[in-house]
N, C-alpha and C positions, 0 to 999 in steps of 0.2 A: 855839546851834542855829539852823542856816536852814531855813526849808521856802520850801519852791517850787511854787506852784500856777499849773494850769494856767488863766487869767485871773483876772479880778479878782472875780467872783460868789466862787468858791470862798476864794479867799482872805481875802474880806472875812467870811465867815462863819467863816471857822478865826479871824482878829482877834478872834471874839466868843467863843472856845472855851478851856477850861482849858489849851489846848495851848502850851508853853514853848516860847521861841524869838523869831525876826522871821520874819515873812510875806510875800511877795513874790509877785505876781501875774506872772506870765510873758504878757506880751501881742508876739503875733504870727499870723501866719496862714502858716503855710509850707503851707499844702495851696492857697492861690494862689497865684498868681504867679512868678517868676523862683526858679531855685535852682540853678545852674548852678556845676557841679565846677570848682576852682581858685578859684574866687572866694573872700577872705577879707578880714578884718581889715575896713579899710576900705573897698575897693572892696563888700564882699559889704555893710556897713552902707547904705552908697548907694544900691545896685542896690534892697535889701530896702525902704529908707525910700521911693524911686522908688514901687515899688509898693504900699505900705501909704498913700501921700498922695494918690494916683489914685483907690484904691478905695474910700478908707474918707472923703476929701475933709478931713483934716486934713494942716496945714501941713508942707511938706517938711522944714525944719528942724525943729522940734518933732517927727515919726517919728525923724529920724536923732539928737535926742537921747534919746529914750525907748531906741531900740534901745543906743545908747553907754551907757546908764545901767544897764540889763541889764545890756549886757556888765562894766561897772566890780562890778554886783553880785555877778556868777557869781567874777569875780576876787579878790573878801570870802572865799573858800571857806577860807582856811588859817585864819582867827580864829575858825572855830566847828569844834566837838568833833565835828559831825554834820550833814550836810545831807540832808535829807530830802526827795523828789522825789514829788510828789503827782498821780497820771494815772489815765484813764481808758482803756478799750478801744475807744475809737472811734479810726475814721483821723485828725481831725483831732489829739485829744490823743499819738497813738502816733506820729505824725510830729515832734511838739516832743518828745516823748522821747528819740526818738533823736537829736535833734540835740544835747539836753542831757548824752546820753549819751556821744555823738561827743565833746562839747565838755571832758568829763573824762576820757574815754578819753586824751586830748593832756598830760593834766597830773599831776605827781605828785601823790598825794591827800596822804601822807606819812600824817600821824595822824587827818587829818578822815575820818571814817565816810561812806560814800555808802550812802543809804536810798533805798526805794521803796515805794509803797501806791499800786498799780496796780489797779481794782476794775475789774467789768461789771455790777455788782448789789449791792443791801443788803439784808441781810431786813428784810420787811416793806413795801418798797418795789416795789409790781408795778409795770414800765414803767419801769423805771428808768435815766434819762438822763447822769445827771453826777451829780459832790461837791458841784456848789451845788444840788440840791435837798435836800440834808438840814439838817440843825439841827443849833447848835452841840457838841450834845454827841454826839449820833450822829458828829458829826465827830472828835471826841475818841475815841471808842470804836475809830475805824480804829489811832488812832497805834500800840497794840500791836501791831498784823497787821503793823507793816513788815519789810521782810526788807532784810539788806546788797546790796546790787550786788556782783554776783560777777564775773570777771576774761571767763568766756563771754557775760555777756549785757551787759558794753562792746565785747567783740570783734563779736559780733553785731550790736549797735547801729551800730555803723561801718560794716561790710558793707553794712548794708540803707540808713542815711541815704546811703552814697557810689552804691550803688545808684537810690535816688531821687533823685537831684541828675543823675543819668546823662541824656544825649540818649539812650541806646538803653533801651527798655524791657527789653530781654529780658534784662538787666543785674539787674532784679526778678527773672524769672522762676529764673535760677541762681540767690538767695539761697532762693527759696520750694524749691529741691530739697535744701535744705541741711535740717539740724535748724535747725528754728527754737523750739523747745521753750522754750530760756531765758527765751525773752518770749513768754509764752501767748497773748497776742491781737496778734503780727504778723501770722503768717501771713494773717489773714480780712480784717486791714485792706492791706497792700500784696494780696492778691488783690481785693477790690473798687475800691484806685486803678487797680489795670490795668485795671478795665471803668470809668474815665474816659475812656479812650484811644477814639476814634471806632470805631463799633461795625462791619462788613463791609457788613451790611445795609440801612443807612441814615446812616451816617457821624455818628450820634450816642452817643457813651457813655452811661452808665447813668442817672448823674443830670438829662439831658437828656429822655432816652426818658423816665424817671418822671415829670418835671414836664409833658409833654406828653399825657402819658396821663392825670395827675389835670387837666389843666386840660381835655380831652375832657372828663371825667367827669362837668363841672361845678363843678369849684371857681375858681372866675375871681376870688374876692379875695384880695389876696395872703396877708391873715394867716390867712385857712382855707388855702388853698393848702401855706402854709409850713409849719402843723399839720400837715397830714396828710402834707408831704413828710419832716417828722421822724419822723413815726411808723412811714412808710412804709419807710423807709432811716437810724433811726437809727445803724448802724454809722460812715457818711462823720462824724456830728458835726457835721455845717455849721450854725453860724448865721445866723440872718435876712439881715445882710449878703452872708456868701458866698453864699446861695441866689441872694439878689437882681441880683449880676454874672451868675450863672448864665442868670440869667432874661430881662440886659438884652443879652447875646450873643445869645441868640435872637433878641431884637428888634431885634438892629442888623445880625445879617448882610444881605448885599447880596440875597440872598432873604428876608425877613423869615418866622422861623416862629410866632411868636406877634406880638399886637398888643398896648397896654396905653394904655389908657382912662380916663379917669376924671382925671389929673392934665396940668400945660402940660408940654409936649414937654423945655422948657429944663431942667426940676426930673429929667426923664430921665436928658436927657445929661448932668448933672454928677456922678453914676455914684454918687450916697450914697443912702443906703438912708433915707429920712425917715419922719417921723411921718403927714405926708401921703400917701404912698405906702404905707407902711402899712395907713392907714383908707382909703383911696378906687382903690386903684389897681384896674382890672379889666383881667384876662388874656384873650383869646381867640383860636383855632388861625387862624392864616389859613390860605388852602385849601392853598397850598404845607404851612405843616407839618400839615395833617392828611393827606395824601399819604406824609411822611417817614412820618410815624406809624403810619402802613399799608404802610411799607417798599415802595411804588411808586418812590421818587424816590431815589436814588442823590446823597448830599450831594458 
C-alpha cells in the first residue's frame, strides 16, 4: 500500500501511526509559480524546479531531482494493492489533488485501488488547519473514512487542473458552472484563487488586500502577521514561505507598497524565507499602499 501526503509534517506523523503501507510526502507548491498547459514530462520538471529554486533558495538541480523522484514514485503505483491520497480542503492542498488526480486519470490503474481522505475538520479539533496537527493515532482513525476515486471525480480533476494551468481565467469560471459536487471542497477553493486575480478597485487580489489591511491594523512582525493571516484566510493554505513572496512582491514593485525593517536589504532579495526574517522582520504601509488600501490609487 502507498499513501500520499500532502508534505512532509503530515506524512512524518502517519510514519508514527499503526497505519500499513509506505508514506510519501508530496512536496511542491503549485499554487506559485509557473503551470502552464502543454508543458510536460521534462520541460514541465524544469520550469517547476526553475521556480521552486528561486523561491524557496534550494539548489536547482537537487528541486529537479526531488520532483524526478516524485515522479519515479507515483510510477511505483502498479506494485501496490491500494494507493491512498491523503488532502485537505484548502486551495493549496486541493490544487496538488488535482494534479495527482490528473496524473492517474492518464494511466491505467488495472488492479491498484485509487483512495482518498480529503477532510475540512476533526472532531474535537476547533480551528482546525491540516492532518499534521493531529496525532498518530487520530491519524490512523481517518484511514476507515477513505472512499475509492470514482471515474467523475478523475474527470473533474482534469477539467479543473487543465483549467488552472489555463492563461484565460474564465476557463475556471466554466468549470465552477459545472457540478462540481464530486470534490466537495473545489468549488470554494478555485472561487477564492480567482480573487487572486487583481482586484478592479485597486489592482490587488485578496491575499494582498488582506495582508495590507492586517499590517494597517498593526501587526508589523512577521510571525504575528502570518498568524493571523492564516486565521484570517485559512481556506488559500499558504505557508510561511508562500506568504512571505507574497509580501516581498509588495516590497519590490517599482511603487513599493509596504516597507520591511528590521533585517540587511541582501537577506531580502534572496527571496527565502529565514529564521531571521522570521524573528526580526517589521512590515509597514508606505503612504502609496496605504492609498491602494483606501482604493484611491489604481495599481
Amino acid at each position: 500500500m502507498l499513501h500520499i501526503h500532502n508534505g512532509d509534517c503530515s506524512a512524518d506523523i502517519a510514519k508514527q501511526s499503526s497505519l500499513p503501507g509506505e508514506h510519501v510526502a508530496w512536496r511542491e507548491s503549485l499554487i506559485t509559480g509557473p503551470t502552464p498547459v502543454g508543458h510536460l514530462g521534462d520541460d514541465w520538471r524544469r520550469l517547476r524546479a526553475q521556480h521552486l529554486s528561486e523561491a524557496y533558495g534550494v539548489e536547482l538541480q537537487e528541486c529537479e531531482q526531488g520532483l524526478l523522484s516524485q515522479e519515479e514514485t507515483l510510477a511505483t503505483f502498479g506494485e501496490h494493492d491500494e494507493v491512498v491520497l491523503w488532502f485537505e480542503h484548502d486551495l493549496f492542498c486541493q490544487l496538488h489533488l488535482l494534479y495527482l488526480l490528473n496524473w492517474f486519470w492518464r494511466r491505467d490503474l488495472r488492479k491498484t485501488k485509487l483512495s482518498l481522505v480529503c477532510v475540512a475538520d476533526f472532531p474535537g479539533k476547533e480551528g482546525f488547519h491540516g492532518l499534521g496537527e493531529l496525532m498518530p493515532h487520530e491519524f490512523t482513525s481517518l484511514f476507515p473514512t477513505r472512499q475509492p476515486v470514482t471515474r467523475a471525480q478523475l474527470d473533474l480533476a482534469t477539467s479543473a487542473w487543465q483549467a488552472y494551468c489555463s492563461a484565460n481565467p474564465t476557463d475556471i469560471g466554466q468549470v465552477l458552472q459545472t457540478d462540481t459536487s464530486a470534490l466537495p471542497f473545489l468549488d470554494a477553493a478555485l472561487r477564492v484563487h480567482l480573487e487572486r486575480f487583481p482586484a478592479a478597485k485597486n489592482g490587488l487580489g485578496r491575499i494582498e488586500n488582506r495582508a495590507l489591511q492586517l499590517i494597517h491594523d498593526g501587526l508589523n512582525r512577521f510571525s504575528d502577521l502570518f498568524a493571523k493571516f492564516s486565521e484570517a484566510e485559512p481556506v488559500y493554505g499558504l505557508g510561511d514561505a508562500q506568504f512571505w513572496l507574497a509580501l516581498r512582491r509588495l516590497s519590490a514593485a517599482s511603487q513599493p507598497l509596504i516597507t520591511i525593517k528590521g533585517i540587511a536589504n541582501e537577506e531580502i532579495n534572496q527571496h527565502v524565507l529565514t529564521p531571521d526574517i522570521v524573528r526580526n522582520a517589521k512590515l509597514e504601509l508606505t503612504d502609496f499602499g496605504k492609498a491602494v488600501l483606501k482604493t484611491k490609487l489604481i495599481l
